[in-house]
C-alpha positions as CSV (number, residue, x, y, z in Angstrom):
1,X,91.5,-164.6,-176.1
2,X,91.9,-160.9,-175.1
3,X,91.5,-160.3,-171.1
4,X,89.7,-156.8,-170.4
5,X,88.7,-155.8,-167.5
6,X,85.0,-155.0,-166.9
7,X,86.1,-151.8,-165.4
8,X,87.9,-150.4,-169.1
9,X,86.7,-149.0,-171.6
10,X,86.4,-152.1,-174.4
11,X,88.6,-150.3,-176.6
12,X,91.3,-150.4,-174.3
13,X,93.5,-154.0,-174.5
14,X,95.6,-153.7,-171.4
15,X,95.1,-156.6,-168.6
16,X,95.1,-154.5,-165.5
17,X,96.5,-156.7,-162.3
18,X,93.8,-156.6,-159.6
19,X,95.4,-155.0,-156.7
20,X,95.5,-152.1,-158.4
21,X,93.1,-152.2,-160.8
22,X,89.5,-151.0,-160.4
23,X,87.6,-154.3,-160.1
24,X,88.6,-155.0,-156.1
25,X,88.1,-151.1,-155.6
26,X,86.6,-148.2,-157.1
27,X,87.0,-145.1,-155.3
28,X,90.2,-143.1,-155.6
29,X,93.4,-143.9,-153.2
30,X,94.4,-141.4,-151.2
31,X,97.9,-141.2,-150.1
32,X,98.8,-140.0,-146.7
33,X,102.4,-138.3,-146.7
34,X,102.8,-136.8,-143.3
35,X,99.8,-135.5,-143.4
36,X,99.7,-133.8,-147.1
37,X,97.2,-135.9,-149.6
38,X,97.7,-136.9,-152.7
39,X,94.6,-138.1,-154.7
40,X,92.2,-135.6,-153.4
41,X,90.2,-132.4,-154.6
42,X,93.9,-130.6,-154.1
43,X,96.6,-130.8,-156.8
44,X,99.7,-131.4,-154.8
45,X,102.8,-129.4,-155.6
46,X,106.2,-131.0,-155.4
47,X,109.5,-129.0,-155.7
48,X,113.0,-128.6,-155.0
49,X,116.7,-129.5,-156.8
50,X,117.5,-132.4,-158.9
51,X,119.9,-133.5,-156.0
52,X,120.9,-132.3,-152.6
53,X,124.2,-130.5,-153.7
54,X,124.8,-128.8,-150.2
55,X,123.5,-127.3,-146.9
56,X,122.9,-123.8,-148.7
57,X,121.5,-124.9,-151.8
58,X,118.7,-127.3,-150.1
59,X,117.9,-124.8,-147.6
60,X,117.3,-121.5,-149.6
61,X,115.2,-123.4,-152.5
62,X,113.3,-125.5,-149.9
63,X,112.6,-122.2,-148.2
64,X,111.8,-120.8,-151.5
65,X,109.2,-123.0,-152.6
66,X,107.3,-123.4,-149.7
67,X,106.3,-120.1,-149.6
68,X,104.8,-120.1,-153.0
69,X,103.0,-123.1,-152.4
70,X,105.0,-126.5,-152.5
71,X,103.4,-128.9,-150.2
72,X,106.2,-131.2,-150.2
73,X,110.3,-130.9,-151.7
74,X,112.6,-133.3,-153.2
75,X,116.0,-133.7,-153.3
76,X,118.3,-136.4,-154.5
77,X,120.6,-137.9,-151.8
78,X,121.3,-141.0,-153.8
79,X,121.7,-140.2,-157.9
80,X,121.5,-142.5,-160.6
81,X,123.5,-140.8,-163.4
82,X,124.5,-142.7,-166.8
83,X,128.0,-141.1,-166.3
84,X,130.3,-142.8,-163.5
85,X,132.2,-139.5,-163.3
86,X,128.6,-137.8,-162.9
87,X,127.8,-136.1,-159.6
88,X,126.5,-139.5,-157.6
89,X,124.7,-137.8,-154.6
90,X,125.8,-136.7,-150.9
91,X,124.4,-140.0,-150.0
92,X,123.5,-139.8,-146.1
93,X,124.5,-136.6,-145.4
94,X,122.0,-135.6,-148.1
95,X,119.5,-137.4,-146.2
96,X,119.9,-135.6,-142.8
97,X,120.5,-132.0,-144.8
98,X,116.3,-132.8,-146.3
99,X,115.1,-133.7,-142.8
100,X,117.0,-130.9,-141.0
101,X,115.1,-128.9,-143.4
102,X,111.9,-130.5,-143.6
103,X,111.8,-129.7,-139.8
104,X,111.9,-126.1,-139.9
105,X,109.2,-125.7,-143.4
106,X,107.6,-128.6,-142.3
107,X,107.5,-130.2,-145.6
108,X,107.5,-133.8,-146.1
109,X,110.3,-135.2,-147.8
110,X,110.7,-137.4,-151.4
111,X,113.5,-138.7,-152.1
112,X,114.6,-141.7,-154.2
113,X,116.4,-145.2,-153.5
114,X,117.9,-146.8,-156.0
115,X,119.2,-150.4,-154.2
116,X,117.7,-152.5,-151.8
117,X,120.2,-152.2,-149.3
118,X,119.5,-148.6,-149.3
119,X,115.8,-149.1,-148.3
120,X,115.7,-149.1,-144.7
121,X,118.3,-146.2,-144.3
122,X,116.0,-143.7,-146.6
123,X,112.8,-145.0,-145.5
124,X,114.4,-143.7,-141.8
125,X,114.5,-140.0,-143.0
126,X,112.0,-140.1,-146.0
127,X,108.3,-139.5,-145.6
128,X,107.7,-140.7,-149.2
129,X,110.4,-143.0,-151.1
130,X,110.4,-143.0,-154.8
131,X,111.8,-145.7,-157.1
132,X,113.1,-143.9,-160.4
133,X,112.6,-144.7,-164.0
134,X,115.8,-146.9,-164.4
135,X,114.3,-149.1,-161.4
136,X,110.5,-149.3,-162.3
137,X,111.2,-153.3,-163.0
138,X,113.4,-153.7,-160.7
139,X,111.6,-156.1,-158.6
140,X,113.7,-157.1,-155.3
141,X,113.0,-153.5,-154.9
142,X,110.1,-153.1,-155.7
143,X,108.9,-155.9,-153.3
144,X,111.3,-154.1,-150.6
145,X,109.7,-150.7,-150.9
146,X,106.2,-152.5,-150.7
147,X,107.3,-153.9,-146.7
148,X,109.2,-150.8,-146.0
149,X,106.2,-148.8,-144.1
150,X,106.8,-145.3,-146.3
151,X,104.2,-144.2,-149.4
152,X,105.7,-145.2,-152.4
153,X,106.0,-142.9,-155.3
154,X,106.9,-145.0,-158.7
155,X,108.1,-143.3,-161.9
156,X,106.9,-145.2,-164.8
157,X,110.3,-146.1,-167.2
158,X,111.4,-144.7,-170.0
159,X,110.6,-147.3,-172.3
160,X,107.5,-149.3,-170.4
161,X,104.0,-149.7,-171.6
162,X,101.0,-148.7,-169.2
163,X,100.0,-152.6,-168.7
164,X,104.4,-153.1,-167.4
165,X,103.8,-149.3,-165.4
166,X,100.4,-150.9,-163.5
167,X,102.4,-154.3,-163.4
168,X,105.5,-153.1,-161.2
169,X,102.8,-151.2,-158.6
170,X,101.4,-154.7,-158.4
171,X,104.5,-155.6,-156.5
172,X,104.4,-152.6,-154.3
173,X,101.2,-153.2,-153.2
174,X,101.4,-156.9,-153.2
175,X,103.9,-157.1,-150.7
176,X,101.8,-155.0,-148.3
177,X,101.6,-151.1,-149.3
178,X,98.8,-149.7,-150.6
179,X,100.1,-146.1,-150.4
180,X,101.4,-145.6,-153.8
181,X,101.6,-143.4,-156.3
182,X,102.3,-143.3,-160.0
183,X,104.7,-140.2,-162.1
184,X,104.3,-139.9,-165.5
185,X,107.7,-139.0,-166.5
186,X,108.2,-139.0,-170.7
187,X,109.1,-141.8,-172.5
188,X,112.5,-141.9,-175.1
189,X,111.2,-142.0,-178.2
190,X,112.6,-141.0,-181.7
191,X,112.4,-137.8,-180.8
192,X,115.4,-135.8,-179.8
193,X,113.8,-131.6,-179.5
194,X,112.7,-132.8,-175.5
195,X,114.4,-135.0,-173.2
196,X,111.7,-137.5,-173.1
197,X,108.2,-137.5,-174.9
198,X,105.6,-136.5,-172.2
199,X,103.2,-138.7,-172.5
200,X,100.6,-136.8,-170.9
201,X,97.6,-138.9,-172.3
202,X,99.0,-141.7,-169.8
203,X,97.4,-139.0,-167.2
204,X,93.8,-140.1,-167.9
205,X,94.4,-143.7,-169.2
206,X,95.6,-144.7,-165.7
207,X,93.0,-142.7,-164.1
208,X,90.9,-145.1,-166.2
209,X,92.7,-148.0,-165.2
210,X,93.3,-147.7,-161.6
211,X,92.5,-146.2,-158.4
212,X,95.8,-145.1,-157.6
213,X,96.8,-141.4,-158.4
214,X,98.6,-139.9,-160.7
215,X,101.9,-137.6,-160.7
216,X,103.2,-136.0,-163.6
217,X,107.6,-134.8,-163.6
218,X,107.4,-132.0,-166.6
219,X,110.9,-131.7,-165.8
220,X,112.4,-134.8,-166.4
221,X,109.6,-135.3,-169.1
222,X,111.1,-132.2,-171.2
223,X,114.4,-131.3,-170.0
224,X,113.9,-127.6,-170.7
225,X,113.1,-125.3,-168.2
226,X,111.1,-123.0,-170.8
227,X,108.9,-126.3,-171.3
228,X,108.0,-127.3,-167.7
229,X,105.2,-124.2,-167.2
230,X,103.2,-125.6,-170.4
231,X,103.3,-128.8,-169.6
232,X,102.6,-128.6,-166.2
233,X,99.8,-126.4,-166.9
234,X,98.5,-128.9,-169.4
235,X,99.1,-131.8,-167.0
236,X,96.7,-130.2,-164.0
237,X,94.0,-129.8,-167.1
238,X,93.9,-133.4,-168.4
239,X,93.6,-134.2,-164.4
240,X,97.0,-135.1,-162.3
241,X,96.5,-135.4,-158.8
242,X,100.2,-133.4,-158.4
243,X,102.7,-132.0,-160.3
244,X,106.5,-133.0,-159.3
245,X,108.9,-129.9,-161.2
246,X,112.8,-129.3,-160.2
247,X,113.7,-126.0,-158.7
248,X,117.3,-124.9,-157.7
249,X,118.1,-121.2,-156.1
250,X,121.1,-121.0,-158.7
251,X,120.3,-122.9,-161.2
252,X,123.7,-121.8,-163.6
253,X,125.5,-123.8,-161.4
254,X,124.0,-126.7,-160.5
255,X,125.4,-129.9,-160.2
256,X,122.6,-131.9,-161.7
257,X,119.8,-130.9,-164.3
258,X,119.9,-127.5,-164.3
259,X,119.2,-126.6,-167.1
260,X,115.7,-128.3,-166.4
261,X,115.4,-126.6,-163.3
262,X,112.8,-123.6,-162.4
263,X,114.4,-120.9,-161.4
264,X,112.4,-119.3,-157.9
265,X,111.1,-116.5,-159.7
266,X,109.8,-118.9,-162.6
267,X,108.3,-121.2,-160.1
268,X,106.0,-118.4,-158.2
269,X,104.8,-117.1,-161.4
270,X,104.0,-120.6,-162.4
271,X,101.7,-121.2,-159.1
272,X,99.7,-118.6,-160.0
273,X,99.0,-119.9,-163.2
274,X,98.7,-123.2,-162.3
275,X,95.9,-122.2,-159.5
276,X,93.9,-120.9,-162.2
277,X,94.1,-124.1,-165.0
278,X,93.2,-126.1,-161.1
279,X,90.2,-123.9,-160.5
280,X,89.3,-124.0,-164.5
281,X,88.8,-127.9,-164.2
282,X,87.2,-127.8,-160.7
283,X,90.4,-128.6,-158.7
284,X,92.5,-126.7,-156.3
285,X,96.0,-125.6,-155.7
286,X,96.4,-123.7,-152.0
C-alpha cells in the first residue's frame, strides 16, 4: 500500500517523514541566522567565493556584495574537491579571515563542514553551517549538525530523490534542530551542456511537502557564470525563499569555480533584476 500524506497533493507518491513534513506543522519555518531570516516575505541573498583563497580576496568581494544587497556571504574554509591535488581550503585560518570580516559588514557567515570532527570548530565561527551535496547522507553528520546549536543549511545530492532530500533533514531536526534549510543545487543527469541539471521544479514540490524553506545554488546547479542570472531569476519566480550564487573580485584567477563565479559588476546588475522578478511574484529583495 502507497503511504501519502494527507497534506500532498494525491498525485504525489513520496512518504514525507513527520518532523519535517506538514502534518505536525503547517505554517512556514523561519530560520534565524544572526538576525537575517530566511523563510519570510524577503528573498535572502547569499554571495561570496567558492572558497576563502586569502585575506584580500574574502575581504574585497564580501565588501563587494554587501553593498549591493547580500544579506549573508559564503566562503569555503574546508573544500571537498574530487581532485586530491585540488585546492583543499585554508582550513581555520579560512575560518577566522570570514569572521574578521563578517565583523566589520556585519554579515553572517555560511560555510560548510564536511567531517564530524570538524563540527564544533566551524560551528564556533559559523552562524550558519552547511552540509554539501557529497554529504547529504552522510548521517553521523548529519545527526552532529542537528546537536551542534547553528541553523543548518543542507544541499540536496547530486543524485538523491526529494523523499532521500526530506529524509536526511529528518536527521537534522531529529536530533534537536529545527533551524534548517534546504538548497536545491542540480542534479547529474545525462546531460553534459551545464554542470548539473537545475531542478528548479524541486522549488515548489518541497514547498508542497514541507515547512522548511527553500534555497536554490544557480551556481553550482549550472556551472556557467552566463547561466546563474537566468536561473536565479527563474528560481525567485517559482518561489525560493533565497538565492545562494558564487561571486569572486577576480574571478580569472580563482582558485576554485571560477568560471561559475559572478563577477561584481554582474552581480549588482543581477540585484536589480532580481528585485523586480521578487516584487513581480509579491516578494521582496532589500
Amino acid at each position: 500500500m502507497e503511504t501519502i500524506s494527507c497534506n500532498i497533493p494525491v498525485d504525489v507518491k513520496v512518504k514525507v517523514p513527520s518532523l519535517v513534513g506538514l502534518d505536525k506543522k503547517q505554517e512556514s519555518t523561519i530560520v534565524n541566522v544572526n538576525g537575517v531570516e530566511i523563510g519570510g516575505s524577503e528573498v535572502v541573498i547569499i554571495a561570496g567565493p567558492c572558497a576563502v583563497e586569502s585575506k584580500e580576496q574574502i575581504f574585497e568581494t564580501a565588501r563587494s556584495v554587501v553593498n549591493d544587497g547580500a544579506k549573508i556571504l559564503r566562503g569555503g574554509a574546508y573544500k571537498p574537491r574530487s581532485s586530491p591535488y585540488s585546492f583543499q581550503g585554508m582550513e581555520e585560518e579560512g575560518l577566522k579571515l570570514l569572521r574578521e570580516i563578517s565583523q566589520e559588514t556585519g554579515l553572517p557567515i555560511v560555510t560548510e563542514v564536511m567531517d564530524t570532527r570538524q563540527v564544533g570548530l566551524v560551528a564556533e565561527y559559523a552562524d550558519l553551517v552547511q552540509v554539501g551535496s557529497r554529504n547529504m547522507q552522510n548521517f553521523p553528520l548529519l545527526k552532529e549538525v542537528g546537536m551542534c546549536g547553528k541553523p543548518v543549511m543542507l544541499k540536496r545530492g547530486m543524485m538523491a530523490t526529494i523523499e532521500e532530500f526530506l529524509n536526511a533533514a529528518e536527521y537534522i531536526l531529529h536530533h534537536g534542530n529545527d533551524q534548517v534549510i534546504l538548497c536545491e543545487r542540480g542534479l547529474r543527469t545525462f546531460e553534459t551542456s551545464t554542470r548539473n541539471t537545475l531542478d528548479l521544479s524541486a522549488v515548489p514540490m518541497l514547498k508542497n511537502l514541507t515547512h522548511l524553506p527553500v534555497v536554490v545554488d544557480p551556481s553550482h546547479g549550472t556551472g556557467h557564470r552566463w547561466m546563474v542570472g537566468p536561473m536565479a531569476k527563474a528560481a525567485v519566480a517559482v518561489g525560493a525563499d533565497g538565492i545562494m550564487m558564487e561571486v569572486h573580485y577576480k574571478p580569472e584567477i580563482a582558485l576554485c569555480d571560477g568560471h561559475q563565479s559572478l563577477t561584481p559588476d554582474l552581480f549588482n546588475e543581477l540585484m536589480i533584476d532580481l528585485r523586480k522578478v521578487a516584487g513581480a511574484v509579491g516578494r521582496t529583495i532589500s
